[in-house]
C-alpha positions as CSV (number, residue, x, y, z in Angstrom):
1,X,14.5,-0.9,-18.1
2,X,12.6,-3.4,-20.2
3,X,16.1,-4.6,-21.6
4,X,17.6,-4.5,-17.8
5,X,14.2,-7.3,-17.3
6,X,14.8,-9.6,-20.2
7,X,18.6,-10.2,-18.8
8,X,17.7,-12.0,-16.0
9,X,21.2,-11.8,-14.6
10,X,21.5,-8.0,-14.9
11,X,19.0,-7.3,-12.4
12,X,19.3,-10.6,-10.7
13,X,22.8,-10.7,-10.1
14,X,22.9,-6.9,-8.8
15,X,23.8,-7.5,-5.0
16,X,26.6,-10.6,-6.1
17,X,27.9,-8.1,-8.4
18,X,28.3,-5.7,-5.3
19,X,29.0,-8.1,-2.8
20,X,31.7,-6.5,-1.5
21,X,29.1,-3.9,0.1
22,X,26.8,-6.6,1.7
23,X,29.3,-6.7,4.8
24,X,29.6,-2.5,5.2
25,X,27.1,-2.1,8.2
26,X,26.5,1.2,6.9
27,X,25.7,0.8,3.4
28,X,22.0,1.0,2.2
29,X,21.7,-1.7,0.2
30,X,18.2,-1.1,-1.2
31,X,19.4,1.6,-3.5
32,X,22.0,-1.3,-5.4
33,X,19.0,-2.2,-7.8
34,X,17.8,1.2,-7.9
35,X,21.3,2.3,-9.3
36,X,21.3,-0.7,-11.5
37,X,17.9,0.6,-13.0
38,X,18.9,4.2,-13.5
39,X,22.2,3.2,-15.6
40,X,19.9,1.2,-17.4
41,X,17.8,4.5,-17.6
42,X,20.8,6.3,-19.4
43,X,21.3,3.6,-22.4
44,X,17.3,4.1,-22.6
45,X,17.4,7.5,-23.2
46,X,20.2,7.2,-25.5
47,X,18.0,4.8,-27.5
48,X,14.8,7.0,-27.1
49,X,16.6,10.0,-28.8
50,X,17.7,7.9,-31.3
51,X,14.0,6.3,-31.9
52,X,12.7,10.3,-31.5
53,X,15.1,11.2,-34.6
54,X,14.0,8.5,-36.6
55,X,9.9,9.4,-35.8
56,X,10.4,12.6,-37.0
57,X,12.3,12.3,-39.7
58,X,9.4,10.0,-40.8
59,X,7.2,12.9,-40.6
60,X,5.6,12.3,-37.5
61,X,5.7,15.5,-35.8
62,X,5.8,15.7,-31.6
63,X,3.1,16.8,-29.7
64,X,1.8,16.5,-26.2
65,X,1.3,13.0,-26.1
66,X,5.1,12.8,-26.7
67,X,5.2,13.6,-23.1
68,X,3.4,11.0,-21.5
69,X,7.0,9.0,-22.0
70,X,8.3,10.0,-19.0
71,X,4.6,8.4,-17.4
72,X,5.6,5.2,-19.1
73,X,9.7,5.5,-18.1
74,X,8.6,6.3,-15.0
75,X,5.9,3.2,-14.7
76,X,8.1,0.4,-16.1
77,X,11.1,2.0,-13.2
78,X,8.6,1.2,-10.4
79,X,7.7,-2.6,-11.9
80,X,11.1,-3.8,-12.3
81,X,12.3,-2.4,-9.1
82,X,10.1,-4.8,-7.2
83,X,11.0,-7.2,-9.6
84,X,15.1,-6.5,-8.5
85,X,14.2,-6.6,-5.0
86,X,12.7,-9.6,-5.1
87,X,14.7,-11.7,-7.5
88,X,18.3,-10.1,-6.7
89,X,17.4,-11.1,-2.6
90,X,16.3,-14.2,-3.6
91,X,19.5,-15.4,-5.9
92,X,21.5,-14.9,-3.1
93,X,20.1,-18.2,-1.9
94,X,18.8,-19.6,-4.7
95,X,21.2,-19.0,-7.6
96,X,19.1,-20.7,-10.4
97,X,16.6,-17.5,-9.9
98,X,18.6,-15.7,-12.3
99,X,17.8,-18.2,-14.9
100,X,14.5,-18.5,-14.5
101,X,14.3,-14.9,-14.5
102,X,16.0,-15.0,-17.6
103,X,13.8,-17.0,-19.4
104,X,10.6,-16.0,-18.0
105,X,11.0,-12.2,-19.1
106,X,12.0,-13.3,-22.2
107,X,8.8,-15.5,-22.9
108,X,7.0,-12.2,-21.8
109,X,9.4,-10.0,-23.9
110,X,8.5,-12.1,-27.0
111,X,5.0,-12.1,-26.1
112,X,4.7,-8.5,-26.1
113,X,3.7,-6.5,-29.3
114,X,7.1,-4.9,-30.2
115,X,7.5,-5.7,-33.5
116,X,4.1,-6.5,-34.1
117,X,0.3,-5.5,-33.4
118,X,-1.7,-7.0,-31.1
119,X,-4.9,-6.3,-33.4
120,X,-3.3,-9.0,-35.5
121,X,-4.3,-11.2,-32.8
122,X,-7.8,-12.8,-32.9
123,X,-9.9,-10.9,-30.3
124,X,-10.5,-13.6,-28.0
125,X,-6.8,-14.3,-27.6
126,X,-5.6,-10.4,-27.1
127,X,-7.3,-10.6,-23.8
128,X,-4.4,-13.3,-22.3
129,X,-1.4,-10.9,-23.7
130,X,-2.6,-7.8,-21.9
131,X,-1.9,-9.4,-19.0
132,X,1.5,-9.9,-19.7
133,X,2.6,-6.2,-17.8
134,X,5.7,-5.7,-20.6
135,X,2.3,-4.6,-22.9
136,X,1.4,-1.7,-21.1
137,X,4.8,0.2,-21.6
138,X,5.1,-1.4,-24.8
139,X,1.8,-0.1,-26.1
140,X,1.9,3.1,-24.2
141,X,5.0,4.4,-26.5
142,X,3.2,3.3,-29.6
143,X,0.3,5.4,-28.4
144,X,2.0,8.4,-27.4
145,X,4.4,8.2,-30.4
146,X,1.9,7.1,-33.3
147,X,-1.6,6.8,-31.9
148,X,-2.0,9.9,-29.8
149,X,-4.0,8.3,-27.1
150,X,-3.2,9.5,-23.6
151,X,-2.8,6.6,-21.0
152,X,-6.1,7.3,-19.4
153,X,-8.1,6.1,-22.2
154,X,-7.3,3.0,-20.9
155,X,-8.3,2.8,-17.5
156,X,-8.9,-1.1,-17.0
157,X,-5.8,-1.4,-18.2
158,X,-3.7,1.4,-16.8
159,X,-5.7,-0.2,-13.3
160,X,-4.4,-3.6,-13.9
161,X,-0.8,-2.5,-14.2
162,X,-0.6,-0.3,-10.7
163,X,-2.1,-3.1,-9.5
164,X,0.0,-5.5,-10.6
165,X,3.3,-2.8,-9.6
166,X,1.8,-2.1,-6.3
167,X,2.0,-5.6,-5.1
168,X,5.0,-6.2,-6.8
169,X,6.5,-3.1,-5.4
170,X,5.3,-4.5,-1.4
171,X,6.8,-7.4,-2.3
172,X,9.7,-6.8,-3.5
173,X,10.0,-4.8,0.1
174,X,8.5,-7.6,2.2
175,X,11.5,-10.0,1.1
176,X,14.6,-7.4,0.0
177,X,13.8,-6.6,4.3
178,X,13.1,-9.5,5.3
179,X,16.2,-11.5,4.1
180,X,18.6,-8.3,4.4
181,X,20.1,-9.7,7.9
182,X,20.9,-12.7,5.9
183,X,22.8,-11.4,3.2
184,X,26.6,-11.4,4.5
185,X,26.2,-15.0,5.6
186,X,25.4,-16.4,2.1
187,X,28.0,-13.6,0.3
């Protein structure tokens, strides 16, 4: 889901790539994105198995924190949906959303500890990339993987994401609805 964000076109471009359903009067179009993000789902869990091998072959072992993963899958499903409701609504009208999109995830992409640790960040500084919401999945799988901290050791922090979701998430409803009777006149 996380690569699905940092293409901004992928989830962007969802309702041109179906356009052809935009003028069915019975066709829900809300669940486009939603089957957008569960293909996405597929080449995750592909990756994840793959990642899971790896782990263990390293001589980390699973345990229960393993299973939080589905917490964090689960989590990082809700945020970009609201995301893809807003943005693929929204390009319809506005087709330079896409790009913005595109670049805009990516600064947060690259501004997320993937490849890196935050705690080589000075203190006063990792503050500013927590806020970035691509850190909470990011660092949840390292901490269910290698840390073995379960997602409620970090309540501020597991607070500020739903938060930030939630909104996201009405949002994302507010304008998908809102601008729905005007999709087959821009298609």
């Amino acid at each position: 889901t996380i690569e699905h964000c940092t293409e901004g076109h992928l989830i962007t471009g969802v309702l041109k790539e179906y356009s052809f359903l935009i003028k069915k009067v019975n066709f829900r179009l809300a669940i486009l994105p939603i089957i957008k993000i569960l293909s996405g789902l597929i080449l995750h869990a592909i990756m994840l198995c793959i990642a899971i091998v790896i782990i263990i072959i390293n001589g980390i072992l699973p345990n229960l924190y393993w299973l939080q993963i589905f917490y964090y899958i689960f989590a990082a499903s809700l945020f970009v949906l609201g995301l893809t409701w807003i943005t693929s609504s929204m390009s319809l009208f506005v087709p330079d959303i896409a790009n913005i999109v595109g670049i805009v995830t990516r600064f947060l992409f690259f501004g997320t500890p993937v490849f890196w640790n935050i705690s080589m960040v000075p203190e006063q500084y990792q503050v500013i990339l927590k806020l970035n919401p691509f850190f909470y999945i990011v660092n949840g799988y390292r901490d269910s993987f290698f840390n073995n901290t379960g997602f409620w050791e970090h309540p501020g922090l597991s607070l500020y994401y739903w938060g930030l979701t939630i909104i996201c998430f009405i949002i994302g409803i507010f304008v998908f609805k809102n601008l729905r009777p005007h999709f087959a006149d821009v298609v």
